[in-house]
N, C-alpha and C positions, 0 to 999 in steps of 0.2 A: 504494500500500500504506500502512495507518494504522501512525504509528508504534508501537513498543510502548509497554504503556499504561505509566503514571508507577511510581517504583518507592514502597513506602511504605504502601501502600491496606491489603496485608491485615492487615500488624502492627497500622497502626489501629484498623481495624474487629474485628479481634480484640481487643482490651484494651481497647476501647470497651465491648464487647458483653460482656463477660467482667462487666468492673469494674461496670456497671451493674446485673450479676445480682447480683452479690455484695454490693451494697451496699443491695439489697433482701430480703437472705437475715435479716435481725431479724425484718421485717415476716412472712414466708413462717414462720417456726418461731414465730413469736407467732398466728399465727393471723388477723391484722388482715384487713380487709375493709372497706370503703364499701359501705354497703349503700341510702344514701340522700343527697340533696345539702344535706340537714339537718345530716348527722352532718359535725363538725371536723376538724381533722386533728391527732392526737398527738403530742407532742414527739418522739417515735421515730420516727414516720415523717418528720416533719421535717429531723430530722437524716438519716435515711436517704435523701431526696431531694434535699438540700444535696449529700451524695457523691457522688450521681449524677449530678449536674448537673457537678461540677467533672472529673467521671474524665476526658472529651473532652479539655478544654484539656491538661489536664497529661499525657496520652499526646502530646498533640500537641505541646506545647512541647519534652516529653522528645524524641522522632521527631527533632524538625527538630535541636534542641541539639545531639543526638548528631553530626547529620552536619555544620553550621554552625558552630555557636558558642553563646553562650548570648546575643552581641549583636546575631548576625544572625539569631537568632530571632524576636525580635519583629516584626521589616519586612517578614521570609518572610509571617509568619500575616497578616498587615494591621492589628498593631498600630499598629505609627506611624501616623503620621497623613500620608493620601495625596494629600490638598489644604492651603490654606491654613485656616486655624482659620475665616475667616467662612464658607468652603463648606461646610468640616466640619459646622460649626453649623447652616445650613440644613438641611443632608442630612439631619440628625439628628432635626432638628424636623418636618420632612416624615415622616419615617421613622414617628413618634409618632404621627402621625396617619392611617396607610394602616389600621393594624391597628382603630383604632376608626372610621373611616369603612366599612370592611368590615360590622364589628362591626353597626353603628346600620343598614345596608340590610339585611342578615340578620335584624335583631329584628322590623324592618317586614313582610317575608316568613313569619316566626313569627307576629307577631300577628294579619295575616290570614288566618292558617291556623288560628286559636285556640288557639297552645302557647301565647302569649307577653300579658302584660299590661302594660304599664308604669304607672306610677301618677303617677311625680313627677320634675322634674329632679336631678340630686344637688349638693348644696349645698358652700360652703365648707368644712364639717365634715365631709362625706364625702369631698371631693379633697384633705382635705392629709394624714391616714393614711395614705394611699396613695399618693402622693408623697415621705413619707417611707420607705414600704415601699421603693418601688422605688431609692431611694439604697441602702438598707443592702443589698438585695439584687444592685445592678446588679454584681459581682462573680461572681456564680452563673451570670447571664447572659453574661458574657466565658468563663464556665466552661465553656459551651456550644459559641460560636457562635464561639470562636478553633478549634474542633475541627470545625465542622461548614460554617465559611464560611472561617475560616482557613486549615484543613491540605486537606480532605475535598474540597470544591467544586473548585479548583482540577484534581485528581486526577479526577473525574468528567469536565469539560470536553472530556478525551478522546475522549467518546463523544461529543460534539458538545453545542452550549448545550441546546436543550429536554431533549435525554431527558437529556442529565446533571442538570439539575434537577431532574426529575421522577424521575429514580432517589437524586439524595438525598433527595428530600422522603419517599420508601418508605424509606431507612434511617433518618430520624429516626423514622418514623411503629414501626421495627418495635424500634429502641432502647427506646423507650418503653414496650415490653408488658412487664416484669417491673412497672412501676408502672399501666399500663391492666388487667391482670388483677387487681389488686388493687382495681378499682372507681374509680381513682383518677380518669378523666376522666370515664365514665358510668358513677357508680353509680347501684345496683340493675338496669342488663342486664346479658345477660349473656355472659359474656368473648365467644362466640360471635358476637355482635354489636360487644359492644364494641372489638376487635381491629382488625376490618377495617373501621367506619367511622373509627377511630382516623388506620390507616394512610393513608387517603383524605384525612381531613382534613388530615394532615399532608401529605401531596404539594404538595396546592392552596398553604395557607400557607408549606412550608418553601420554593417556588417562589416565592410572593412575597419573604421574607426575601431568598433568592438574589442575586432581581434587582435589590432594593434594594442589596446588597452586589455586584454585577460595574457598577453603574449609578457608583458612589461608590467603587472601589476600594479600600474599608477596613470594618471589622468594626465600628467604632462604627454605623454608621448602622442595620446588621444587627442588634447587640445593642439599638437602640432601638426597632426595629421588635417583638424580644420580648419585651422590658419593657412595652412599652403592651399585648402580648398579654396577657398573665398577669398583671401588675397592674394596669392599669387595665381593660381591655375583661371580661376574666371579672369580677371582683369589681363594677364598673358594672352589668352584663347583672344581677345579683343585687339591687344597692341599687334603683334605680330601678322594680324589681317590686314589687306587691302580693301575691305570691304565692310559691312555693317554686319555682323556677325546674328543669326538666328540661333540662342540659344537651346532651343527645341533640339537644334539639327547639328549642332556642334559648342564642344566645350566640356566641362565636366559633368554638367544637369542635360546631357542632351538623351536622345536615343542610341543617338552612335559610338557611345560609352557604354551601354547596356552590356553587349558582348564580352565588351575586354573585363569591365568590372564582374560579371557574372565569375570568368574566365575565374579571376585572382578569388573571390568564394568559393570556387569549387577547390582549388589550388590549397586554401587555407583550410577546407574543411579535410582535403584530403591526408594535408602533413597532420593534421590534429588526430584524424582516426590511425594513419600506422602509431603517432607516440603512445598512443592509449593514453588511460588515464593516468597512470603513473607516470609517465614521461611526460606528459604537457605541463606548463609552467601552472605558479599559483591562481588560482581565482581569488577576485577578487572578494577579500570579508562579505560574511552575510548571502555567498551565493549555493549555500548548500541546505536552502529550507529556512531561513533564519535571518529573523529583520536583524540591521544593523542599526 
């Protein structure tokens, strides 16, 4: 008999889901829309997606605090640090590079399919904007991924590794529709499309992030693998074109990354079944039946 499942999930997922509507409800009574992958994004929606990104964490820290402490919090989510700083630091840098390796074989698959053009490498002036993005932003990304690899994953494992990964990677994929209906990841479709290739593309990815994070036993390496998503690999997929980029049809959220990322799940789930259980690294606290 499985044990019963962890205590903690639905409070979570409730004031996750909540908070993320609500922090979209400016956008929703302004009327805002992406209606093209030309158009920028507004300081309001900015701010309004900076909220959203941080609601996870801070339910999650709030959750564990309540029943821990506010010092055994950090260790519960896999803030500390779960290795020595020089593994940390590999992990991390590995980590950086899964999401644009992805990235670079999906645009290949684009271009032979004629969405995708590249025109030029990107130079020194275009990587260090974006290296500083990603500092001022790496915050927003702990904002995340302490609630969705920290609290969240763990609590899933329940069901066992694959489908618990692939049942968070549908809750990140369905957290995200107060900002996908708004055009946010492919504008000009429409929500109808937009929604469920959303949630899809999220399963694949938030499956990889996972395993990055049960691989390393800590969220750093997690939150680096989504910083190179959304600051380097989308805004790269853009500079490196001669062209107006359809992110449907090229880039890391498209279709045409489908294949390659399915590829590297299959890939991960397979090195995971020859180590068996005794050979695969630590899971993370709390993911054997037992809230953290």
């Amino acid at each position: 008999m499985k044990p019963n499942p962890p205590s903690g999930l639905l409070p979570f997922l409730s004031i996750s889901f909540v908070g993320a509507w609500l922090a979209m409800v400016p956008l929703w009574l302004d009327g805002l829309r992406r209606t093209s992958a030309a158009q920028g994004t507004p300081p309001v929606a900015a701010l309004c997606m900076i909220l959203m990104m941080l609601v996870p964490a801070l339910t999650a820290f709030g959750l564990t605090a309540r029943r821990h402490g506010l010092r055994r919090a950090a260790r519960i989510l896999g803030l500390a640090r779960a290795t020595p700083w020089r593994h940390e630091l590999r992990s991390v840098a590995i980590a950086l590079t899964i999401p644009l390796g992805l990235t670079a074989a999906g645009l290949a698959v684009a271009a032979l399919a004629g969405r995708y053009s590249p025109a030029h490498l990107p130079g020194p002036a275009t990587i260090a904007p974006l290296v500083l993005s990603a500092l001022v932003s790496l915050p927003l990304y702990f904002g995340e991924e302490l609630g969705w690899q920290g609290y969240l994953l763990p609590r899933l494992l329940h069901h066992g590794r694959t489908r618990g990964l692939l049942i968070g990677g549908a809750i990140w994929g369905a957290w995200h529709v107060p900002m996908t209906a708004l055009g946010g990841s492919y504008p000009g479709h429409s929500v109808l499309l937009g929604i469920p290739v959303a949630v899809v593309t999220a399963m694949l990815l938030g499956t990889v992030i996972a395993t990055v994070r049960l691989s390393t036993g800590s969220v750093w390496a997690a939150v680096a693998a989504h910083v190179s998503l959304n600051e380097f690999a989308l805004p790269l997929t853009r500079e490196v074109s001669d062209r107006l980029v359809d992110p449907l049809f090229a880039g890391p959220l498209s279709i045409s990354t489908w294949p390659v990322t399915a590829l590297a799940v299959l890939g991960a789930w397979q090195v995971h079944r020859r180590r068996g259980t005794a050979g695969a690294a630590p899971e993370p606290s709390g993911s054997h039946g037992r809230a953290s």
